[in-house]
DSSP file (Angstrom, degrees, kcal/mol; ACC not computed):
  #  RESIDUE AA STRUCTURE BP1 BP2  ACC     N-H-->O    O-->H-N    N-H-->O    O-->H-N    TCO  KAPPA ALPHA  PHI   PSI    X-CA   Y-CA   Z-CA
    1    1 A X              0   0    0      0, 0.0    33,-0.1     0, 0.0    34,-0.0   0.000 360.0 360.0 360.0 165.9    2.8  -11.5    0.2
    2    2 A X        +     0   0    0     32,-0.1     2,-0.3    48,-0.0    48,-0.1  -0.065 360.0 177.3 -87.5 172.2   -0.5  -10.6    2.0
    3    3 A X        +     0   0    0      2,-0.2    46,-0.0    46,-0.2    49,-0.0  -0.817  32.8  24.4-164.5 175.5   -3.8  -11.5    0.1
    4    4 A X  S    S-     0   0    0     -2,-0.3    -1,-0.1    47,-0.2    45,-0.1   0.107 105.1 -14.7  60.7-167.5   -7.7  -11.4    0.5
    5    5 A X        -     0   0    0      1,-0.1     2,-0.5    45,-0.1    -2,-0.2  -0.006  69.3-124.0 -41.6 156.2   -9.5   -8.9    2.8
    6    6 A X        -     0   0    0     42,-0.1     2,-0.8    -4,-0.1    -1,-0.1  -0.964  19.9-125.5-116.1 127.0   -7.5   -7.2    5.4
    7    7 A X        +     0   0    0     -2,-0.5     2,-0.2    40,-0.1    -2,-0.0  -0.637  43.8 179.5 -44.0  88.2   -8.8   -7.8    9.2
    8    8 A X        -     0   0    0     -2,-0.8     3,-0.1     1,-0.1    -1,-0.0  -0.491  26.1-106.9 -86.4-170.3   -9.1   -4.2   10.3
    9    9 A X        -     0   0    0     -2,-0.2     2,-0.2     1,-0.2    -1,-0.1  -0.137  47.1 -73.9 -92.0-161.8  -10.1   -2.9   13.3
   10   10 A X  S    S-     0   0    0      2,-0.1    -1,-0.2     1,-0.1    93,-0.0  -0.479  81.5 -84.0 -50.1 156.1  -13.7   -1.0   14.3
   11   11 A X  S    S+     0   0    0     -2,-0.2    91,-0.2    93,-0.1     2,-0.1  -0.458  96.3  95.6 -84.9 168.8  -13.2    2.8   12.5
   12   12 A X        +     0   0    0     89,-0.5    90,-0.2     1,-0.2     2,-0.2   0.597  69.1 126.2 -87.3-171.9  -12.2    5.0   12.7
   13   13 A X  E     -A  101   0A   0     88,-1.0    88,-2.9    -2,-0.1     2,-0.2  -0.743  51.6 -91.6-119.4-175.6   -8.9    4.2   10.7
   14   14 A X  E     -AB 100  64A   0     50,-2.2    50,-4.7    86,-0.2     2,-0.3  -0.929  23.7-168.5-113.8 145.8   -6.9    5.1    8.3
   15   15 A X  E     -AB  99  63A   0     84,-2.0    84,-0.5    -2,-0.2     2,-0.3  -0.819   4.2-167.5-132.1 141.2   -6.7    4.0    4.2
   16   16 A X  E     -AB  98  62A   0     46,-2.4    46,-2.8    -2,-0.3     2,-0.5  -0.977  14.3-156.9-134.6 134.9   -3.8    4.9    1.8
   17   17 A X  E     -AB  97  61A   0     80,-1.6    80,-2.4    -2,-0.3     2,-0.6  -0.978   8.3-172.7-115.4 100.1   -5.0    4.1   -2.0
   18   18 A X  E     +A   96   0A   0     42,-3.2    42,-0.4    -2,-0.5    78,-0.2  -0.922   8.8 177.1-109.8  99.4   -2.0    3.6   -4.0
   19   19 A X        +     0   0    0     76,-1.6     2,-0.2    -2,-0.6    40,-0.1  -0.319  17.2 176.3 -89.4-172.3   -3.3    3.3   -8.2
   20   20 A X        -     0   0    0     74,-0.2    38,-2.8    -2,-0.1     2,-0.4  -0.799  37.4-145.7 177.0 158.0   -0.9    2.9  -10.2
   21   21 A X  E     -D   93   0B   0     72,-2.1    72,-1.1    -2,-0.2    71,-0.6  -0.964  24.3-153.6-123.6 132.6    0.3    2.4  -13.9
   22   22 A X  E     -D   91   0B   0     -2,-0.4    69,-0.3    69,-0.3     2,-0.2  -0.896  11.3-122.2-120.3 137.2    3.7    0.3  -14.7
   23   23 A X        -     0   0    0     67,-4.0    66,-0.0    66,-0.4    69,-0.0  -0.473  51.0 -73.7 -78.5 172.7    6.2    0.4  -17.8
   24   24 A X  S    S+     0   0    0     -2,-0.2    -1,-0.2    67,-0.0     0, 0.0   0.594  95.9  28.2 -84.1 176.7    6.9   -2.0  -19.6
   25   25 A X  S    S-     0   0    0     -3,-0.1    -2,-0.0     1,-0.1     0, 0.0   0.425  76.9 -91.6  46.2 166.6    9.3   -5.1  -17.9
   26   26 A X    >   +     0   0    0      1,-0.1     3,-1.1     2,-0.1    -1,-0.1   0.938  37.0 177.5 -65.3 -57.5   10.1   -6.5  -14.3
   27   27 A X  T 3  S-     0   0    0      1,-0.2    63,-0.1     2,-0.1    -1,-0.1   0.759  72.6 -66.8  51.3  21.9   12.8   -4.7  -13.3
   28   28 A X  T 3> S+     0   0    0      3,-0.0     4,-0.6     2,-0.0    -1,-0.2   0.944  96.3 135.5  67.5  45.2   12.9   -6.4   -9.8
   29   29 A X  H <>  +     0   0    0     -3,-1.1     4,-1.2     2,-0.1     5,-0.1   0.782  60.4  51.3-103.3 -10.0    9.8   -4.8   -9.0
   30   30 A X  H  4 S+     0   0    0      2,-0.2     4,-0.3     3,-0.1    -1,-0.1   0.484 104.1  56.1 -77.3 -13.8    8.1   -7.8   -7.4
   31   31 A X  H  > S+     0   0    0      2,-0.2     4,-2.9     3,-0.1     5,-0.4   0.744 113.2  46.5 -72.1 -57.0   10.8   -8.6   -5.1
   32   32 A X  H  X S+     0   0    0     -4,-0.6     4,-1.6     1,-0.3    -2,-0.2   0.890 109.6  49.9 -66.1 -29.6   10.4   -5.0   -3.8
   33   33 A X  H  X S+     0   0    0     -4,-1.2     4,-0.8     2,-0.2    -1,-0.3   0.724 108.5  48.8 -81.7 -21.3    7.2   -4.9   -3.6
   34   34 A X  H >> S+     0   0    0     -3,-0.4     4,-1.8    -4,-0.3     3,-1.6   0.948 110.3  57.0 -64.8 -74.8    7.0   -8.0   -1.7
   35   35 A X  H 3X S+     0   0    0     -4,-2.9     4,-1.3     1,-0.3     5,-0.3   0.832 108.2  47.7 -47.9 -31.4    9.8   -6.4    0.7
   36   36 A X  H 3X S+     0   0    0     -4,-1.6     4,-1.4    -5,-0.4    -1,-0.3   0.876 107.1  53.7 -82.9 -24.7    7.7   -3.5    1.3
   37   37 A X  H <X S+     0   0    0     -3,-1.6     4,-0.8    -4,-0.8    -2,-0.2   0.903 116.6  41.1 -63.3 -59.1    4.5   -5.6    2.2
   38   38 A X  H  < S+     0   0    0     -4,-1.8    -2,-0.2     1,-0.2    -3,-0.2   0.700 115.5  53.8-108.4   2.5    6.4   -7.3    4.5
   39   39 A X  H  X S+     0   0    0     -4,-1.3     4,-0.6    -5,-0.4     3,-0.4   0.766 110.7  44.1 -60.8 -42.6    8.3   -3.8    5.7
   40   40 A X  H  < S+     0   0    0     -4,-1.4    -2,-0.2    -5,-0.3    -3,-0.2   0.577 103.2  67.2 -91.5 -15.4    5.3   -1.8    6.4
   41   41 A X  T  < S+     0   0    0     -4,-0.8    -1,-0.2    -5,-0.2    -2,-0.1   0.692 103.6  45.5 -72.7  -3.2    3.7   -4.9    8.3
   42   42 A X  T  4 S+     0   0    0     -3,-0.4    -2,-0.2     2,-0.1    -1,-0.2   0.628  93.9 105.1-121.7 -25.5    6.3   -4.5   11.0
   43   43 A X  S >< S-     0   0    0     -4,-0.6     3,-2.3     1,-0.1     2,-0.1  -0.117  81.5-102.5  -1.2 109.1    5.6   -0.8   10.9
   44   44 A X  T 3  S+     0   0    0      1,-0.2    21,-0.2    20,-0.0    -1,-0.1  -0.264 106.7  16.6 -64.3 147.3    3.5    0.7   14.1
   45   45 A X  T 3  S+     0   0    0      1,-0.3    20,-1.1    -3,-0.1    21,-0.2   0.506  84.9 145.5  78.9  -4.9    0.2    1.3   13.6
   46   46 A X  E <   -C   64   0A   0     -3,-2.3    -1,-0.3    18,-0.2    18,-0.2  -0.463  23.1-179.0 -54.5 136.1    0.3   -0.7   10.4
   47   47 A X  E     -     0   0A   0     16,-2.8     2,-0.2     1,-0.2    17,-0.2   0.440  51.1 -63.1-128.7 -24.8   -3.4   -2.3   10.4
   48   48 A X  E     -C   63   0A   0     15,-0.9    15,-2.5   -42,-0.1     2,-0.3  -0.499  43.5-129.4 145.6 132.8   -3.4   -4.5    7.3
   49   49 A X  E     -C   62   0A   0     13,-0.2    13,-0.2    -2,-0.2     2,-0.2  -0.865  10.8-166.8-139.2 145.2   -3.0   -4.1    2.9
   50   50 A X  E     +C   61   0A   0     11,-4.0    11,-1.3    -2,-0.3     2,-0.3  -0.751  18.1 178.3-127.9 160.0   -5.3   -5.5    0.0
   51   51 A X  E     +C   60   0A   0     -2,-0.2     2,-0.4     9,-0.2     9,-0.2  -0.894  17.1 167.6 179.1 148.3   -4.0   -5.4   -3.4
   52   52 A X  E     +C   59   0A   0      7,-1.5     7,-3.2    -2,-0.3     2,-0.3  -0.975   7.1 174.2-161.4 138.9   -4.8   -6.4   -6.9
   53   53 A X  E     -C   58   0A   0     -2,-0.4     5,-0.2     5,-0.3     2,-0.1  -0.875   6.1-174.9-170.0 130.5   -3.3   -5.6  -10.4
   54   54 A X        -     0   0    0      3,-1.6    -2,-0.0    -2,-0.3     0, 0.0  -0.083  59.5 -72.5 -98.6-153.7   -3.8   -6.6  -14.0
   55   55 A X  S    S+     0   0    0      1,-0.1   -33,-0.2    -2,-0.1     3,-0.1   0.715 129.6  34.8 -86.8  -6.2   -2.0   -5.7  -16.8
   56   56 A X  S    S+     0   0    0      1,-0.3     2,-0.4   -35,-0.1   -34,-0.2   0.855 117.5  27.5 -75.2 -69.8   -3.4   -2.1  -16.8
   57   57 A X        -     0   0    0    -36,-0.1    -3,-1.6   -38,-0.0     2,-0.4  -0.940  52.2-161.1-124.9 141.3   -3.9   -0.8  -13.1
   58   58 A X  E     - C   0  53A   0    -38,-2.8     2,-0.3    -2,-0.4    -5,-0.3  -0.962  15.6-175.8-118.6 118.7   -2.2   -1.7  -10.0
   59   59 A X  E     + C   0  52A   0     -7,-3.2    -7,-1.5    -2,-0.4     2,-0.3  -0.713   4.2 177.2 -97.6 171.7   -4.5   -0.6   -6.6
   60   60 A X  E     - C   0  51A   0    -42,-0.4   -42,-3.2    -2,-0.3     2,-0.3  -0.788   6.0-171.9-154.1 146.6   -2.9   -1.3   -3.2
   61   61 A X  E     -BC  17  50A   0    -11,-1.3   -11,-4.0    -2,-0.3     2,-0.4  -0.971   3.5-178.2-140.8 123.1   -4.7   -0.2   -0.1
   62   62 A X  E     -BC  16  49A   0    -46,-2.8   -46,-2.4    -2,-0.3     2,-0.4  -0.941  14.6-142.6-116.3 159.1   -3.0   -0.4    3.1
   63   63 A X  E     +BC  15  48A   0    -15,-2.5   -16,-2.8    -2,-0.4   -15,-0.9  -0.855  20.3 170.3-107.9 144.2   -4.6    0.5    6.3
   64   64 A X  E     -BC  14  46A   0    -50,-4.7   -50,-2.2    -2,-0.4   -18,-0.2  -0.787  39.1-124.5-135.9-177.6   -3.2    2.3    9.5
   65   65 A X  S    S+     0   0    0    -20,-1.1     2,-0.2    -2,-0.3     3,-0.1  -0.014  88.1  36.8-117.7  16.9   -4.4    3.8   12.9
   66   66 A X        -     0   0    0    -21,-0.2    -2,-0.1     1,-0.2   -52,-0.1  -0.622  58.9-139.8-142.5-171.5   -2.9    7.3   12.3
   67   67 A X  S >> S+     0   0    0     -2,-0.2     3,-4.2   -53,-0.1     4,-2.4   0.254 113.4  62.5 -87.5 -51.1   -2.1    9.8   10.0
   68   68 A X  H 3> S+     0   0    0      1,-0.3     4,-4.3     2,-0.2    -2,-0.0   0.698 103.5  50.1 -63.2 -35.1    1.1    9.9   12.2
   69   69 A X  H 34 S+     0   0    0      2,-0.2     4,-0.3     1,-0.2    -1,-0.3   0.281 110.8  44.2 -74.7  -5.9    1.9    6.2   11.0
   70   70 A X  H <4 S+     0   0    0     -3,-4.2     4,-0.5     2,-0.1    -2,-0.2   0.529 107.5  57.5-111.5 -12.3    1.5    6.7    7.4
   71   71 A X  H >X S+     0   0    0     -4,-2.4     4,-2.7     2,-0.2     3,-1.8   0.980 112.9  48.3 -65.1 -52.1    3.5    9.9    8.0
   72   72 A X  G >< S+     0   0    0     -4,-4.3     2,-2.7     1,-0.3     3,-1.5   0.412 116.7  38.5 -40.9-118.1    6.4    7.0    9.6
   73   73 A X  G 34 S+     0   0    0      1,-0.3    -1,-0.3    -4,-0.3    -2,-0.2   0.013 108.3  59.9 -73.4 -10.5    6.3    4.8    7.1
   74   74 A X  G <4 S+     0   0    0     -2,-2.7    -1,-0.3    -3,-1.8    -2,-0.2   0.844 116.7  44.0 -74.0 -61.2    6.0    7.8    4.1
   75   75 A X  S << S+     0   0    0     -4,-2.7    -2,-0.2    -3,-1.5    -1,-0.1   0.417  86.2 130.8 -67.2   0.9    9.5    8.8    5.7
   76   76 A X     >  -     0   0    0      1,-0.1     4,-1.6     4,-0.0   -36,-0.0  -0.244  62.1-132.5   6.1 120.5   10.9    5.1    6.0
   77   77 A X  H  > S+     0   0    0      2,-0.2     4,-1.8     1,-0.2     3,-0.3   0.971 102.3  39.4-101.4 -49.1   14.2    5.1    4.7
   78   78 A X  H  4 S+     0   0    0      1,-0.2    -1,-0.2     2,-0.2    -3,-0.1   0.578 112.0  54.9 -28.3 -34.6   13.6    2.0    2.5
   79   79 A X  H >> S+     0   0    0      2,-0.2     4,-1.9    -5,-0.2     3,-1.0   0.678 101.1  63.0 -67.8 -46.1   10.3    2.9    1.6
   80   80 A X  H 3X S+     0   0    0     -4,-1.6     4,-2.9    -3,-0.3     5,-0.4   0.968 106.2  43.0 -46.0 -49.9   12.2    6.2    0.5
   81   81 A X  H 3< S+     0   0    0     -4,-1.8     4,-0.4     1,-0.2    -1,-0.3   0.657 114.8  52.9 -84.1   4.5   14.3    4.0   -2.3
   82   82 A X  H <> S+     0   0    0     -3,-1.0     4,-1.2    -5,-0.2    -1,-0.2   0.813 106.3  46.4 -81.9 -46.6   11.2    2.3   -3.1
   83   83 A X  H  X S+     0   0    0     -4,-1.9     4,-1.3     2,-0.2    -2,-0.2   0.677 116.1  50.6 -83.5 -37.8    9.2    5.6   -3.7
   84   84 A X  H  X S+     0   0    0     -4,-2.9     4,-2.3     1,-0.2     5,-0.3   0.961 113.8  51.3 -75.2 -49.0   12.7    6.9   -6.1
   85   85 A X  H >>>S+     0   0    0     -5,-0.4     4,-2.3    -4,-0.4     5,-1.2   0.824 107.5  41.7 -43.1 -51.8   12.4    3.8   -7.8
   86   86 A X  I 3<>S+     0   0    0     -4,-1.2     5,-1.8     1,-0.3    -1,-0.3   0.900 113.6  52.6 -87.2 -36.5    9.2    3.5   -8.8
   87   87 A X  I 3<5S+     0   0    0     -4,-1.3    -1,-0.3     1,-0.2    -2,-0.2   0.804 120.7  37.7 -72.7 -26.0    9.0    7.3   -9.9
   88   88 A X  I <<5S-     0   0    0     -4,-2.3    -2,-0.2    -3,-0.5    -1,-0.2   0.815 141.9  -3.9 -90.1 -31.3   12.3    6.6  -12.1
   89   89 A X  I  <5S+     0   0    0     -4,-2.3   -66,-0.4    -5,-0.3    -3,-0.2   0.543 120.4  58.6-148.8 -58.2   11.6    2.8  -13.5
   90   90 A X  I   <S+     0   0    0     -5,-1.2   -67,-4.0   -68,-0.1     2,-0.3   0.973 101.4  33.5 -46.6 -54.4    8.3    1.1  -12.1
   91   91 A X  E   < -D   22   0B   0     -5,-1.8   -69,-0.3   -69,-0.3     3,-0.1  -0.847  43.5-160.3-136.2 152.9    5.5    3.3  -13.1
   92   92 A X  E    S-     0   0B   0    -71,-0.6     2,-0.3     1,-0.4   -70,-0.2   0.649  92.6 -17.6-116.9 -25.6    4.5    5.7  -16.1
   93   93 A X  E     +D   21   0B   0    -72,-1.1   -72,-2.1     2,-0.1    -1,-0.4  -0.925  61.1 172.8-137.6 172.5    2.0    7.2  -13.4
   94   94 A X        -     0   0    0     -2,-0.3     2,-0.2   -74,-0.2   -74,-0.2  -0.952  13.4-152.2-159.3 171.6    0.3    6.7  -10.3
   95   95 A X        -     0   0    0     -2,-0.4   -76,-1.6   -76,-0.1     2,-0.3  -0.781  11.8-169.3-119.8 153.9   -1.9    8.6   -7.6
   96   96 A X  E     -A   18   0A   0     -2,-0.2     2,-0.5   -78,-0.2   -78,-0.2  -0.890   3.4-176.9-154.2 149.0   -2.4    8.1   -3.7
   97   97 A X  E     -A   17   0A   0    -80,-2.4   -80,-1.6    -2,-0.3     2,-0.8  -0.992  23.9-133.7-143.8 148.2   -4.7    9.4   -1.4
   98   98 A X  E     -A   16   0A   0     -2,-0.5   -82,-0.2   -82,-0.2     2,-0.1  -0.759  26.8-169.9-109.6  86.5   -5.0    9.2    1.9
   99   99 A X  E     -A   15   0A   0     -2,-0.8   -84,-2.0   -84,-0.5     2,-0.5  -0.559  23.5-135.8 -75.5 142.4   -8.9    8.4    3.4
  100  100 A X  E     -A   14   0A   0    -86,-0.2     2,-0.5    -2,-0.1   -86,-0.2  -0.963  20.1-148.1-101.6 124.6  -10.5    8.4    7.0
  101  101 A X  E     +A   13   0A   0    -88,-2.9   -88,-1.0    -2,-0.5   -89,-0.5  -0.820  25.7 173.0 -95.4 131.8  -12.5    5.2    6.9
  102  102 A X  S    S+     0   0    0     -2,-0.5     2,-0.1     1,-0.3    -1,-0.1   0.115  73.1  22.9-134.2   0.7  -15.6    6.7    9.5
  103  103 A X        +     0   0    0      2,-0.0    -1,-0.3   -93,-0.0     2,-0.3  -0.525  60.2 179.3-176.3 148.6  -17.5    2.9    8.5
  104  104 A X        -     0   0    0     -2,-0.1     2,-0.3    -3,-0.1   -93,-0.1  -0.941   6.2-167.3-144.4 151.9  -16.8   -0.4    7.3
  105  105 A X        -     0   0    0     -2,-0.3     2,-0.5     2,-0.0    -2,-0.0  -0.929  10.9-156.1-124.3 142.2  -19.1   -3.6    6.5
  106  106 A X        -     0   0    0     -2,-0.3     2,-0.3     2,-0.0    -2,-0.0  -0.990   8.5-161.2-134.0 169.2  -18.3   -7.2    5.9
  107  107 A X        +     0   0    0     -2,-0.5     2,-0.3     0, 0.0    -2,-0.0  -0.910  11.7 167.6 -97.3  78.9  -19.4   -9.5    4.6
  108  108 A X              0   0    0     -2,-0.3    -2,-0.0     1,-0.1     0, 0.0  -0.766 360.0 360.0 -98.1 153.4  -18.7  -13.6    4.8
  109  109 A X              0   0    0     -2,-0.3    -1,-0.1     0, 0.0     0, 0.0   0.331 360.0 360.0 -90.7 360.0  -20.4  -16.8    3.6
């Protein structure tokens, strides 16, 4: 799986903010979620995902170069049984919203 900062590109782009709250147990969800990190990397216009969860909140942010490329990848037929899944078994709620990143700063030591 992906980790630290994600390399984007100059803006703009696009950010999809995925919170989320999980019930209780595994329930293969780390295997899927893994398969979908490395599903949506292969995905055009995929730009790059951060991600971070305790035992409370799970964020994921991926980035893309479209609206039209998070619209693929909403319709993604794997992504589809991911999306049933998690609304029947993963998660007790979640949110996502969809941002135009218009500037972005970094930082390194």
């Amino acid at each position: 799986m992906m980790s630290g900062i994600a390399k984007t590109p100059q803006p703009p782009y696009y950010a999809v903010i995925f919170s989320s709250q999980r019930t209780e147990g595994e329930n293969g969800y780390g295997r899927m979620a893994e398969k979908m990190v490395e599903l949506a990397s292969q995905q055009k216009g995929f730009l790059g995902v951060e991600s971070a969860r305790d035992r409370e909140l799970g964020i994921t942010v991926s980035y893309w170069d479209s609206l039209d490329a998070i619209k693929n990848w909403k319709e993604n037929s794997a992504h589809k049984v991911a999306q049933e899944k998690g609304k029947t078994e993963w998660y007790e709620k979640f949110a996502l919203r969809i941002c135009k990143v218009e500037r972005d700063t970094f930082f390194e030591m």
